[in-house]
SERO-4910 file (N, C-alpha, C, O; in steps of 0.05 Angstrom, whole numbers):
BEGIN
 pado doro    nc1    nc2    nc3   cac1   cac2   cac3    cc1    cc2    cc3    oc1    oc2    oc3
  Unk    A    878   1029    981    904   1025    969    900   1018    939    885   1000    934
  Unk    A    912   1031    920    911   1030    904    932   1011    884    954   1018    875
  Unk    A    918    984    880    945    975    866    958    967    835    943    972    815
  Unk    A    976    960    831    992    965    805    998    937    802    998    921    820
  Unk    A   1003    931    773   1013    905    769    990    892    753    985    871    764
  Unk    A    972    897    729    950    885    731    941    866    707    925    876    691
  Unk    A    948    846    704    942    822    683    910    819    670    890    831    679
  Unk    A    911    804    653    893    787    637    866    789    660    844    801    658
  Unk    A    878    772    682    862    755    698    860    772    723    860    760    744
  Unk    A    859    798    721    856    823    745    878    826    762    900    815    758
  Unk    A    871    844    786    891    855    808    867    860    830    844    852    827
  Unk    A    877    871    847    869    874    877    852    907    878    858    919    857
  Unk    A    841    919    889    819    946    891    839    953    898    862    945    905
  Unk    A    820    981    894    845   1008    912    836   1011    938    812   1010    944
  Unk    A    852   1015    954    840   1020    987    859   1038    993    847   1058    988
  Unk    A    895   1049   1006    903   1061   1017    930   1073   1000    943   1093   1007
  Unk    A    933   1059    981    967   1068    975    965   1063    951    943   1062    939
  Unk    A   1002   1055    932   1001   1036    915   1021   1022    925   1040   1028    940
  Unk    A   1014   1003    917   1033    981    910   1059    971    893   1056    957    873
  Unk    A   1078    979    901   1098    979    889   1117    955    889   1122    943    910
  Unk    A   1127    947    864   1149    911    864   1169    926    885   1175    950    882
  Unk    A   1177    911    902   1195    901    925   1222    905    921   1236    916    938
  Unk    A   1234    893    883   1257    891    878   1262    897    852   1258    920    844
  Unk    A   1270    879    837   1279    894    817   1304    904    811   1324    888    813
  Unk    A   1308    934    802   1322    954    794   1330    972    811   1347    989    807
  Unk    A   1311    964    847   1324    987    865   1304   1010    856   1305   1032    866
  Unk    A   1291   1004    840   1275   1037    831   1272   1053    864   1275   1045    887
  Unk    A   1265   1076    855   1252   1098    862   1269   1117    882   1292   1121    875
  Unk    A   1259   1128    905   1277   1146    916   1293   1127    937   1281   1108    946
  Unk    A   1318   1130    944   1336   1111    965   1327   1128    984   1341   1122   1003
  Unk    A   1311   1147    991   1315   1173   1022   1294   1154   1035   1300   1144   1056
  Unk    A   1265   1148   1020   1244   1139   1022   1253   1111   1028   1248   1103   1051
  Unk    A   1266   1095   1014   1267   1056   1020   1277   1058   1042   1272   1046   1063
  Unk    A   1305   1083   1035   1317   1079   1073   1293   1080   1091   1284   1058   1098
  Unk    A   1283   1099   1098   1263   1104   1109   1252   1090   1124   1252   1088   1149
  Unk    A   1238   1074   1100   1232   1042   1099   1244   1029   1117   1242   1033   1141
  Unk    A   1257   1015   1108   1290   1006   1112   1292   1010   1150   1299    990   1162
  Unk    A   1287   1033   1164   1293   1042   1191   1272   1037   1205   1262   1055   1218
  Unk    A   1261   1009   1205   1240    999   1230   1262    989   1265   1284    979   1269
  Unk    A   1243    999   1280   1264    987   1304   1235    976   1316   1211    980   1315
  Unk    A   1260    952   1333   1251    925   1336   1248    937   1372   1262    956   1379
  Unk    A   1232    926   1388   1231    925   1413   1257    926   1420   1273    917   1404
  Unk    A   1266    936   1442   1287    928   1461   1286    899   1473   1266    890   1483
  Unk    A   1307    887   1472   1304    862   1480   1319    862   1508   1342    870   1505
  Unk    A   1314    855   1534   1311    847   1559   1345    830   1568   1357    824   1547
  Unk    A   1353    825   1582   1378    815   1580   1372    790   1591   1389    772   1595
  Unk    A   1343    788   1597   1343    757   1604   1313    749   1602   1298    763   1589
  Unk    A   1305    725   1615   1276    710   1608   1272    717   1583   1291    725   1569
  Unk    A   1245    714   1573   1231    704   1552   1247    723   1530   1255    712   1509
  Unk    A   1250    752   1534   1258    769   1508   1293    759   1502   1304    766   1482
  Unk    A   1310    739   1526   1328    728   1518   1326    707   1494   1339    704   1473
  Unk    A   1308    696   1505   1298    667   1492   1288    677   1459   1294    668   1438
  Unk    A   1274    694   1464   1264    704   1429   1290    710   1417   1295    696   1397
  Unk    A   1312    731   1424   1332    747   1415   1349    709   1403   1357    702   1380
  Unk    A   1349    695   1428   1372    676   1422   1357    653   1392   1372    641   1376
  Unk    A   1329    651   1393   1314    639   1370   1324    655   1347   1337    643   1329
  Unk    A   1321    685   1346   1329    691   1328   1344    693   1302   1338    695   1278
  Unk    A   1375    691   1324   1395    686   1326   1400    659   1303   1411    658   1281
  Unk    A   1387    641   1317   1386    606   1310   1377    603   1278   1384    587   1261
  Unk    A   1355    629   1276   1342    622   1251   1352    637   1233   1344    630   1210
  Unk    A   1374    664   1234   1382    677   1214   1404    653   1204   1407    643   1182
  Unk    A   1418    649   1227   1439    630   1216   1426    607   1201   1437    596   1182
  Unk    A   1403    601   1209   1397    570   1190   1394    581   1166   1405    568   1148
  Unk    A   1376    607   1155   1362    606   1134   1379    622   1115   1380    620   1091
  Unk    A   1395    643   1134   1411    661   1106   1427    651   1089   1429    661   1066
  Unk    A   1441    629   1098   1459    615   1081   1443    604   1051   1453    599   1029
  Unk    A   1408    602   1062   1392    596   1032   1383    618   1015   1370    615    994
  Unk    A   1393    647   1031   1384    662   1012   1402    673   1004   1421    678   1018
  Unk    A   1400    681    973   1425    690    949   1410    715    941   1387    723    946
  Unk    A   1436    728    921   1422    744    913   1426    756    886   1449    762    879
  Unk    A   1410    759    873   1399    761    844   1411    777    833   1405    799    843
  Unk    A   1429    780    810   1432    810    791   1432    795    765   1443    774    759
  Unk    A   1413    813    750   1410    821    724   1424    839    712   1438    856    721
  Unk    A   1419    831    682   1419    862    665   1403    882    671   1407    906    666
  Unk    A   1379    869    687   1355    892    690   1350    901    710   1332    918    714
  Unk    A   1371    887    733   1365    901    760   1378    878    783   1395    861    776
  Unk    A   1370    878    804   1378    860    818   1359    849    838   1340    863    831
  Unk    A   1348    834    860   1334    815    871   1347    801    889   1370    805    895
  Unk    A   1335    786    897   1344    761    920   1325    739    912   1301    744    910
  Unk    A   1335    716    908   1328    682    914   1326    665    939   1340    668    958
  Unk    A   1311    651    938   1324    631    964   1324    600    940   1312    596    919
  Unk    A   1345    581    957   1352    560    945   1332    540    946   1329    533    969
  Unk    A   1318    528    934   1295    504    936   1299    480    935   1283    465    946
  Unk    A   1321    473    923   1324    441    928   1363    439    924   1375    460    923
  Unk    A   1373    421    923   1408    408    929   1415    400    896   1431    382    892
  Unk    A   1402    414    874   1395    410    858   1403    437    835   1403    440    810
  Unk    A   1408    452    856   1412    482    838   1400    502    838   1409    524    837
  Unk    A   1364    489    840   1354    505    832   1341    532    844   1331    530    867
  Unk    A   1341    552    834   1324    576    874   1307    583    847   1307    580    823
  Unk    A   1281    602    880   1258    604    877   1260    642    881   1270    656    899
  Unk    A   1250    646    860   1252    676    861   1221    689    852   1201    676    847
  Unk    A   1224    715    851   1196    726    836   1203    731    811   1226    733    802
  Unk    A   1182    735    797   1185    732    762   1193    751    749   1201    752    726
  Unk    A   1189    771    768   1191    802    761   1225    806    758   1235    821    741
  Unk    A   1240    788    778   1261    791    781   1284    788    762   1307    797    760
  Unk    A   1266    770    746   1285    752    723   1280    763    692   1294    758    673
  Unk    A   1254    783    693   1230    791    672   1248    794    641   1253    818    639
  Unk    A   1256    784    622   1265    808    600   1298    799    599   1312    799    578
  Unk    A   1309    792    630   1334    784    634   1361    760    613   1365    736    611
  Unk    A   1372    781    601   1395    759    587   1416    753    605   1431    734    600
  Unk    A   1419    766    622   1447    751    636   1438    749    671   1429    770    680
  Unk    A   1440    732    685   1433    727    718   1454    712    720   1463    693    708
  Unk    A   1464    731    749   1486    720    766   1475    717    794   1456    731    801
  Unk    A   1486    695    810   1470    684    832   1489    693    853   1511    695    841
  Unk    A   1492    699    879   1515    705    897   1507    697    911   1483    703    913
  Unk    A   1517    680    932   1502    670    963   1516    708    978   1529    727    973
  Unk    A   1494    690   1007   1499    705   1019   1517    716   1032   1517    739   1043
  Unk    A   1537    698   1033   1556    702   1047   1580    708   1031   1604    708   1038
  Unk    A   1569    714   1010   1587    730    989   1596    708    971   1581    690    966
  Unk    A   1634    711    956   1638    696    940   1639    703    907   1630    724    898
  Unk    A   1650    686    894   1653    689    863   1613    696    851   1593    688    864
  Unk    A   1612    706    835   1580    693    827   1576    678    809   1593    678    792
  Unk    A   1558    663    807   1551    640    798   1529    652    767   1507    663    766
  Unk    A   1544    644    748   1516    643    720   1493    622    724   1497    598    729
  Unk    A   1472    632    722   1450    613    722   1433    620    691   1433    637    673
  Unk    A   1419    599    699   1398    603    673   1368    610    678   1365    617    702
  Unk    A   1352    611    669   1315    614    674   1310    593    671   1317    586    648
  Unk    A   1300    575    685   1285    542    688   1261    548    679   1255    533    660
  Unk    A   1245    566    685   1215    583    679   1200    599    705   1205    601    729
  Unk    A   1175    611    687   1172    638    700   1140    628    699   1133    615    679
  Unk    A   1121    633    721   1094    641    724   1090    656    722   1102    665    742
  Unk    A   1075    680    710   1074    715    721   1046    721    741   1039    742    752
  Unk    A   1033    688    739   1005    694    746   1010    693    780   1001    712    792
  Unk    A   1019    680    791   1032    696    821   1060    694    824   1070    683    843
  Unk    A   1079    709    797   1099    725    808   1119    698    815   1130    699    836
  Unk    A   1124    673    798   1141    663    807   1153    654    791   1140    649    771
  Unk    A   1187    644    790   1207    644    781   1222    622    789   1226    616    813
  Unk    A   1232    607    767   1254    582    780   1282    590    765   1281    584    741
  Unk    A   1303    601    773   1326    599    759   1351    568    772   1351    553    792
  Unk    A   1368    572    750   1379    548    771   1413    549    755   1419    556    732
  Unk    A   1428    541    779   1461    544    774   1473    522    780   1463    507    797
  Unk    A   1501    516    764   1510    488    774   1538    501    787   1546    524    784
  Unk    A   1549    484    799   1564    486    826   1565    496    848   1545    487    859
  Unk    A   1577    512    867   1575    530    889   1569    496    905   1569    473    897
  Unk    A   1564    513    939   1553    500    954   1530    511    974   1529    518    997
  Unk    A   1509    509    951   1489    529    963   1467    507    978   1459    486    968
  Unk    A   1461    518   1000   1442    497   1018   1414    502   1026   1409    519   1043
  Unk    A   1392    485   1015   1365    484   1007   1352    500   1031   1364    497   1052
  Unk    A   1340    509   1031   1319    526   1057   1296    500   1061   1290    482   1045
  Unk    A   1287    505   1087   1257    484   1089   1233    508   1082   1233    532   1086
  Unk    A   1221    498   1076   1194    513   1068   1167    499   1082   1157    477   1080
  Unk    A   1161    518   1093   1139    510   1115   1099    514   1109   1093    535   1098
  Unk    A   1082    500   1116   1061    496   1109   1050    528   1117   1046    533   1141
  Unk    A   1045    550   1096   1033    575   1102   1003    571   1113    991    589   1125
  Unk    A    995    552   1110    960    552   1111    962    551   1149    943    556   1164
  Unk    A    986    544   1155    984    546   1185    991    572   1200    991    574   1225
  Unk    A    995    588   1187   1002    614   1197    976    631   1211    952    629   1207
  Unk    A    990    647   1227    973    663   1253    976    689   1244    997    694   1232
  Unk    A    957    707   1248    964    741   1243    967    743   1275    951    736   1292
  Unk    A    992    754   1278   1007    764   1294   1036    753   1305   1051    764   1321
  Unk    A   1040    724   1289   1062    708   1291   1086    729   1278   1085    745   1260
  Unk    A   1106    722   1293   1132    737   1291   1139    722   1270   1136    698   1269
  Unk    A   1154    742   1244   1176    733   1219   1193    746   1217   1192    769   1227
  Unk    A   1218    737   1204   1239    758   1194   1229    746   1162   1215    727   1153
  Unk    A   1244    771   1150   1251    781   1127   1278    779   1118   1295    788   1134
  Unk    A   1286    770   1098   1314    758   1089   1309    757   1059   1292    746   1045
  Unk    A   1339    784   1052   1339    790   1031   1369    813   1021   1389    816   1036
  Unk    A   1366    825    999   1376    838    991   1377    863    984   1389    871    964
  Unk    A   1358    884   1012   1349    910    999   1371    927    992   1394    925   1001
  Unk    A   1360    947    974   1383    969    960   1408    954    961   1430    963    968
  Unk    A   1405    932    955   1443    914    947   1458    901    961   1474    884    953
  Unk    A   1451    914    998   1456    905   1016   1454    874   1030   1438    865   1046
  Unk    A   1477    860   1017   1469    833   1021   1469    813   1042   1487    809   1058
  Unk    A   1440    799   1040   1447    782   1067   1430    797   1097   1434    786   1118
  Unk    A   1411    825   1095   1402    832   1110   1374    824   1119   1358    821   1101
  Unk    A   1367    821   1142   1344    810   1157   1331    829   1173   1344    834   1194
  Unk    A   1300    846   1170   1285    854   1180   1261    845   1193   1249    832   1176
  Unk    A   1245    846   1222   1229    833   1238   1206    839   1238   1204    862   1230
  Unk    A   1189    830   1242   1154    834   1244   1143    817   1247   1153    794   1247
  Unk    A   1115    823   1250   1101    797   1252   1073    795   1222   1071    810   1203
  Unk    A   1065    782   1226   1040    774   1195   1012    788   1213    996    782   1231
  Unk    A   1018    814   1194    995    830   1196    962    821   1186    940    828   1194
  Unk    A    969    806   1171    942    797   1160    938    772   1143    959    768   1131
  Unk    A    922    755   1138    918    736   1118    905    732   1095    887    748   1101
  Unk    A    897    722   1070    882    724   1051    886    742   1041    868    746   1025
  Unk    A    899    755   1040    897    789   1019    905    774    988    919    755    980
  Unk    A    889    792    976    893    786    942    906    812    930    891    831    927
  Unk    A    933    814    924    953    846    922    951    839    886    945    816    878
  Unk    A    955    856    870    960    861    844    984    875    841    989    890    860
  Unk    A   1010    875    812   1026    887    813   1021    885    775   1017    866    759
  Unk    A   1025    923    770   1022    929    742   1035    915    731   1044    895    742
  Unk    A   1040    923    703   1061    917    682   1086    927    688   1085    949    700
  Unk    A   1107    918    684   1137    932    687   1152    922    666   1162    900    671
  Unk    A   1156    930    646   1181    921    632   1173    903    612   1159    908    592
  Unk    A   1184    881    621   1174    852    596   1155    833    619   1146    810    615
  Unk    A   1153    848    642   1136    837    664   1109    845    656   1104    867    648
  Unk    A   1090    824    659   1060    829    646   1037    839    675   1014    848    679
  Unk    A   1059    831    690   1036    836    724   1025    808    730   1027    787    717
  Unk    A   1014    815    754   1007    787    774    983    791    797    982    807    816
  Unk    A    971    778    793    953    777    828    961    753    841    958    730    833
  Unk    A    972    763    867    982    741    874    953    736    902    947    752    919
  Unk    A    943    711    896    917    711    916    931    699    948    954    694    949
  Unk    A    915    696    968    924    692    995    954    700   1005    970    685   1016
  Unk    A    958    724    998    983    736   1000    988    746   1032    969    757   1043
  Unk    A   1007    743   1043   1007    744   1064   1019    783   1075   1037    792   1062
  Unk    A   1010    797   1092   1015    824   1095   1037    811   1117   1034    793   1132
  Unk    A   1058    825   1113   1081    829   1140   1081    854   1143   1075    870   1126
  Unk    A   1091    863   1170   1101    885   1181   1129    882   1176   1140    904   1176
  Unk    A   1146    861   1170   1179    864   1160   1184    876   1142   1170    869   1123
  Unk    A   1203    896   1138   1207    923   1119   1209    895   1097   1213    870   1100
  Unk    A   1202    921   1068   1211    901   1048   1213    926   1026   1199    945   1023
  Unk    A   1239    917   1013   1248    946   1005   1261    941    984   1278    924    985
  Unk    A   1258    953    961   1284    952    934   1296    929    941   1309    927    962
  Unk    A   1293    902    921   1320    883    925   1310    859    942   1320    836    944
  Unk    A   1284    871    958   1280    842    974   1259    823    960   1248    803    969
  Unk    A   1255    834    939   1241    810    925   1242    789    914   1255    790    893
  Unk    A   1234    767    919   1244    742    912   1259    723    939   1267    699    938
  Unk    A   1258    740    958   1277    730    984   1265    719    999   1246    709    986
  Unk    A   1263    713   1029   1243    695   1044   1235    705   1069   1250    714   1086
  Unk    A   1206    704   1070   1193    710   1099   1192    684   1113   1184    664   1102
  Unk    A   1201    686   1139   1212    657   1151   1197    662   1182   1194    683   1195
  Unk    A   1190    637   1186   1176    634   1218   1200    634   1232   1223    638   1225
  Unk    A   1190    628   1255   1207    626   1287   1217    602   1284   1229    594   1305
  Unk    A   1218    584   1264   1218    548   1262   1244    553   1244   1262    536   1244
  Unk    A   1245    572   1231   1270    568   1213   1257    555   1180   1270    541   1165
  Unk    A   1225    565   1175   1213    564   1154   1210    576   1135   1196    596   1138
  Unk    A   1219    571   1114   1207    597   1091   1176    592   1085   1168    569   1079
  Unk    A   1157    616   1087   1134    615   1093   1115    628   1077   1090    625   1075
  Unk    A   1137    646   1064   1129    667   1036   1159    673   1022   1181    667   1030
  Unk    A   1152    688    999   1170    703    983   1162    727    989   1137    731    988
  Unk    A   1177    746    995   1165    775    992   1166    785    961   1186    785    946
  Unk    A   1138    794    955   1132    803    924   1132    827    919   1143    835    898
  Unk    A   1115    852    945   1111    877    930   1107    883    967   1102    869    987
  Unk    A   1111    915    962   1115    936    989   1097    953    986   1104    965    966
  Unk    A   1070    967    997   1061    990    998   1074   1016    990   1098   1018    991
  Unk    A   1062   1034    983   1072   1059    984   1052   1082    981   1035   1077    964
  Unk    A   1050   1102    991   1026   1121    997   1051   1143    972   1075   1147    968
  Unk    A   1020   1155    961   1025   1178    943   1027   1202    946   1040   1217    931
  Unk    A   1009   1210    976   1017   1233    988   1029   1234   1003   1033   1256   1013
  Unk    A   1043   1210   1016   1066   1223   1029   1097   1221   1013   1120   1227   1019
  Unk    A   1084   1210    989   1114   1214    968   1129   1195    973   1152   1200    967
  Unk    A   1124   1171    984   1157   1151    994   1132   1121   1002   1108   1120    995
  Unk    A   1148   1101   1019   1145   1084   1016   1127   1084   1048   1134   1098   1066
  Unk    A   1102   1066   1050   1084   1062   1074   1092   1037   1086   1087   1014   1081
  Unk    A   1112   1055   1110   1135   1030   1126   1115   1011   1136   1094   1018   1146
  Unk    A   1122    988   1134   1106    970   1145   1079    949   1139   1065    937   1155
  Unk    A   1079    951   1111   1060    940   1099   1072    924   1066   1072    931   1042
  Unk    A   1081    904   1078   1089    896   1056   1077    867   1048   1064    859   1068
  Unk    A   1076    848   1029   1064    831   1012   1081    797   1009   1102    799    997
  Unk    A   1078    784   1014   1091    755   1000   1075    741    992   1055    736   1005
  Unk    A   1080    731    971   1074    699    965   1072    685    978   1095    681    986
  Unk    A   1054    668    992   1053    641   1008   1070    619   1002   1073    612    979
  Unk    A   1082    605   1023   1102    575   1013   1089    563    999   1098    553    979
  Unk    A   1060    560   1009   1050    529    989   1044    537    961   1052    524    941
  Unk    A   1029    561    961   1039    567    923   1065    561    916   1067    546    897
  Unk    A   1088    571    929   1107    560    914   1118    532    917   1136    523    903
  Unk    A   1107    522    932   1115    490    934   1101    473    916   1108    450    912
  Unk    A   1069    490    899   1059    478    886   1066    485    855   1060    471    836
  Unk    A   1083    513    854   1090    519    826   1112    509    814   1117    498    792
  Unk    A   1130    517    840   1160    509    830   1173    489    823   1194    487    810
  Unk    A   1152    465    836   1161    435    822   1155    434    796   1169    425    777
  Unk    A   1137    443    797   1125    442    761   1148    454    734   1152    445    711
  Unk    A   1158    473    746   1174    499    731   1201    477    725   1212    471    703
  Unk    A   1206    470    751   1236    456    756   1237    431    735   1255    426    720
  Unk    A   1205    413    741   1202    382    722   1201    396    690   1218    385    676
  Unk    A   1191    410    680   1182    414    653   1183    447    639   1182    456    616
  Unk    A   1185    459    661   1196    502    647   1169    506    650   1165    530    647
  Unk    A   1148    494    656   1122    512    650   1098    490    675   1103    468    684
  Unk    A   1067    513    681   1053    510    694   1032    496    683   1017    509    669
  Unk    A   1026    466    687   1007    458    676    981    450    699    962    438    688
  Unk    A    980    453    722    967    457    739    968    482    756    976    480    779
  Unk    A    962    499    749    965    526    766    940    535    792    945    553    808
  Unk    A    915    521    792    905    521    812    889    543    815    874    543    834
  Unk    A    889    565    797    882    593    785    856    584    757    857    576    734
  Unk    A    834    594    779    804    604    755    814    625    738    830    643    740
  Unk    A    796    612    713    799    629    692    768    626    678    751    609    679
  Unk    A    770    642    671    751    647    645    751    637    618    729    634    606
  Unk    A    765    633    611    773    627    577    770    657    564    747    659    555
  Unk    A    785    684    558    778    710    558    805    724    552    824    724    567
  Unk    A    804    736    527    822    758    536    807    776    533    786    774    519
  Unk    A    814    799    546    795    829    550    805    846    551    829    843    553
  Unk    A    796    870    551    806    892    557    792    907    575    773    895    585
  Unk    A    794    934    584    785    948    605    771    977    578    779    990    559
  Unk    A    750    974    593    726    997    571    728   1019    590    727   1015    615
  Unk    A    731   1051    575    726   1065    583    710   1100    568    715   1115    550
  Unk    A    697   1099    583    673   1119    576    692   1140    563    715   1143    571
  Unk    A    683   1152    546    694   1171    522    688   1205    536    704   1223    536
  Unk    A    662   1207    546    650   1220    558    665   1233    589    676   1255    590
  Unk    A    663   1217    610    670   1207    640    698   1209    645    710   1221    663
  Unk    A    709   1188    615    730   1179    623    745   1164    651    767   1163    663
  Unk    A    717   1153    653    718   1132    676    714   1102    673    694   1101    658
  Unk    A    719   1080    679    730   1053    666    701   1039    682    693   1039    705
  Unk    A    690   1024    654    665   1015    660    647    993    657    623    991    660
  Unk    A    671    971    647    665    950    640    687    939    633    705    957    632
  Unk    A    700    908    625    717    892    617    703    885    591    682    874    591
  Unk    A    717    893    566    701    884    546    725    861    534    750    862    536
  Unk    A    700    832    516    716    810    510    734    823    482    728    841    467
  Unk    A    753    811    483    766    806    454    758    787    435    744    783    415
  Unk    A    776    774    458    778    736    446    767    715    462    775    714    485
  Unk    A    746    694    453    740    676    471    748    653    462    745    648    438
  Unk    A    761    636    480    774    610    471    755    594    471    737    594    488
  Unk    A    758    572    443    745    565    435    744    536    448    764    524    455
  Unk    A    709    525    452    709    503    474    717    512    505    716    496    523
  Unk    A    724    535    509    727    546    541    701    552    552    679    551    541
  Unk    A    709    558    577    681    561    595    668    581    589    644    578    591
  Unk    A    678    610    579    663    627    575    650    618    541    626    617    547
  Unk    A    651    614    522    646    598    503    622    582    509    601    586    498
  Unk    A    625    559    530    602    538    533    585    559    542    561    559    537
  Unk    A    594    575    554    567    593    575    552    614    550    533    630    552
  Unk    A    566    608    531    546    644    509    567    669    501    570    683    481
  Unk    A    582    666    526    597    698    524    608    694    495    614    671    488
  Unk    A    613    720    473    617    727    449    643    747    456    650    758    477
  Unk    A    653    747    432    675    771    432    657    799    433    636    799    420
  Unk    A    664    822    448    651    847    436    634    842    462    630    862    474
  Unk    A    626    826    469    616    831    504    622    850    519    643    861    514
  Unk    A    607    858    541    616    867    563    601    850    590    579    844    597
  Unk    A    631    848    603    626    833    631    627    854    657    647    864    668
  Unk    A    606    855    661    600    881    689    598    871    709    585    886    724
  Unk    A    605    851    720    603    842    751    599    804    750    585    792    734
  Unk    A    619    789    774    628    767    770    613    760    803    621    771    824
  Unk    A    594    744    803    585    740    825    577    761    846    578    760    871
  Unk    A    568    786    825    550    807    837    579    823    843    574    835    864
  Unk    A    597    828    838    617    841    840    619    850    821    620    836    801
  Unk    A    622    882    819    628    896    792    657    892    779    674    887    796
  Unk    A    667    894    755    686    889    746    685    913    717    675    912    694
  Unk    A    699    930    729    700    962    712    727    964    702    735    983    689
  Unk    A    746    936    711    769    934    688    773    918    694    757    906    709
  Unk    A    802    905    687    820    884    679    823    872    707    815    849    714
  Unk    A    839    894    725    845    889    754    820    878    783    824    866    804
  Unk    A    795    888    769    777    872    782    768    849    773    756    833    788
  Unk    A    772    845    747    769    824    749    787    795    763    782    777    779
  Unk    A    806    803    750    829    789    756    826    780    794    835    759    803
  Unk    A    818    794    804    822    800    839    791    782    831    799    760    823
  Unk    A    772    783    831    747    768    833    754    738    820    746    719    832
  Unk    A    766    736    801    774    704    792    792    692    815    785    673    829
  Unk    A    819    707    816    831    691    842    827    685    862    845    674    875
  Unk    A    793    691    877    787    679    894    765    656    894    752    646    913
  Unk    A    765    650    867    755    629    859    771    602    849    792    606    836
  Unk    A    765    581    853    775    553    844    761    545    817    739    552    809
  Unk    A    784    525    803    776    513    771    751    496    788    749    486    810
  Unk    A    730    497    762    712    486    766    683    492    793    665    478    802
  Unk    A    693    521    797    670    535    813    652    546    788    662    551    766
  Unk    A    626    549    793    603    569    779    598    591    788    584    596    808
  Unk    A    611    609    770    611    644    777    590    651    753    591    644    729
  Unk    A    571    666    768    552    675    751    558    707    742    562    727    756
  Unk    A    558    706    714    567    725    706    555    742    695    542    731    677
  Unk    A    553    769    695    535    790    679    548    805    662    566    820    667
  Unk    A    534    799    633    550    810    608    530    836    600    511    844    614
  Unk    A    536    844    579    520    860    559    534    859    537    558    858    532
  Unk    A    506    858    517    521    854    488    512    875    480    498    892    492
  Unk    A    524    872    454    536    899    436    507    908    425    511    919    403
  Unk    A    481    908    431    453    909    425    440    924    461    418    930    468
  Unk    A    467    926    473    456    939    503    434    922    514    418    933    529
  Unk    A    431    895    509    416    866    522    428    860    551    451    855    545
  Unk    A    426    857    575    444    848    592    421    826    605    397    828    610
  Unk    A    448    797    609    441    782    625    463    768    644    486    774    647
  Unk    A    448    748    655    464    730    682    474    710    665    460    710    645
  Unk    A    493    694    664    502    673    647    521    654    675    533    665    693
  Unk    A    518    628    672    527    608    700    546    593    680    540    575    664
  Unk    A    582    611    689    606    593    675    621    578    696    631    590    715
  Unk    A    622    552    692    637    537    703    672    545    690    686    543    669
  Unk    A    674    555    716    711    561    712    718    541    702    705    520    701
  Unk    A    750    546    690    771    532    682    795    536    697    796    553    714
  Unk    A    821    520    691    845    532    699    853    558    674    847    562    651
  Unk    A    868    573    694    884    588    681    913    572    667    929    558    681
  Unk    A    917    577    643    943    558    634    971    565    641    974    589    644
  Unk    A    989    554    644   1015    568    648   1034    582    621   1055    593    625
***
């Protein structure tokens, strides 16, 4: 899969598709999101246990939709869910990117509401806007680090405009580190321990909430698969944010507009992605700029470097790198292999930093 979205601080490898933002503008073809869009759910039983799931269901759309709203821009539109009794909702960053005017709509319809941008992370894709009046009612947000691959979620959101809609699955996988390019005035994101659902996620549902059987928001849905040769969107493989990232960002955004603990290794580095003139194949991350007194700094690294591999992991652009930092913590020692501009290469041992907000 091949993915898009790719910052400073890397993105995720290619393995099966690309990766495409969730929401937004509604981009791309509507034949394909429908598509998307047309997962069917088991037949449910008219009694015992497939009663009992159908009637949980039931229990949890009603608790949680009322927390999810939904987003329009100048630049497109999205879905929120509400975070605290306070105003404020929790969206993706992408959603808000560039945006002069956001209107908030619950779900259950109504006048819409002007809000403002509280602040934006781009480094996993998250967003605090916030509105005064309405009577919009806080969602619970539940501890992701407890999640099972194969636990049943819905999906709650706003695809192709359609407001207030909820699609089923269960958590295909755990730990995934997804990347999403540049878009717009959006710089991209790796969002690390991202959770894979099988719940469609389609134009519009980004920023909205993947919710347990408990009536939890448990992720944001961020970004959706999509395969190149089959031209449309790869039903069933879609991406969120984990709750506790956002339970650890959003306070921050809400107290002060910005991230001063983000929890995200860094380098001290801006770079770029080198590519062979020859080949025209991408073959190194070469430095720009090294901040001064940062870790790459204490360690040697110079501007005009090249960094070829981060703990024996090659890093042949921006996006690997970025995907090899996010699975590291501030204050781990990633040994790093440069080459300088004299074609010298060595091992260099940098004690990470945070990434800043």
């Amino acid at each position: 899969m091949k993915l898009i979205h790719g910052s400073v601080y890397g993105a995720a490898a290619a393995t099966a598709g690309i990766l495409l933002l969730a929401g937004c503008s509604g981009g791309g073809d509507d034949k394909d999101a429908t598509k998307a869009a047309a997962t069917v759910s088991p037949t449910v039983d008219s009694g015992g246990a497939a009663a009992q799931t159908e009637q949980q269901f039931e229990k949890v759309v009603n608790s949680v939709l009322p927390s999810v709203v939904q987003i329009q821009t100048d630049q497109g539109e999205g879905s929120g869910v509400v975070y605290d009794d306070q105003g404020d909702i929790v969206t993706n960053a992408h959603v808000v990117a560039g945006a002069k005017k956001i209107e908030v709509t619950a779900a259950s319809g109504g006048t819409p509401l002007q809000a403002t941008l509280v602040g934006a992370f781009n480094a996993d894709d998250i967003a605090v806007v916030k509105v005064s009046g309405g009577n919009l009612r806080p969602a619970a947000f539940g501890d992701s680090s407890q999640l099972k691959v194969g636990q049943m979620v819905l999906a709650m959101g706003n695809p192709l405009g359609l407001t207030g809609s909820v699609s089923d699955g269960i958590v295909s996988a755990l730990g995934r580190t997804v990347s999403t390019k540049q878009e717009g005035d959006f710089p991209g994101s790796t969002v690390a321990n991202a959770v894979q659902t099988s719940a469609a996620i389609n134009p519009g549902n980004s920023g909205g909430a993947l919710v347990n059987l408990n009536a939890q928001v448990i992720g944001i849905p961020t970004a959706a698969a999509s395969d190149p040769q089959m031209g449309g969107a790869a039903v069933g493989i879609g991406f969120a944010t984990p709750s506790n990232t956002v339970k650890s960002i959003a306070p921050q955004l809400i107290q002060t507009g910005k991230v001063s603990n983000s929890g995200r290794a860094a380098l001290g580095v801006s770079v770029r992605t080198v590519v062979d003139p020859n080949s025209g194949q991408q073959t190194a991350v070469g430095v720009v700029e090294v901040t001064k007194g940062g870790p790459a700094d204490k360690a040697g690294i110079k501007p005009d470097d090249l960094i070829l591999s981060v703990n024996g992991t090659p890093t042949p652009n921006q996006t690997a790198l970025s995907e090899t930092l996010a699975k590291q913590k501030p204050g781990d020692v990633a040994k790093v292999q440069i080459q300088s501009p004299d074609g010298s290469k060595k091992t260099v041992d940098v004690t990470l930093g945070q990434l800043p907000g």
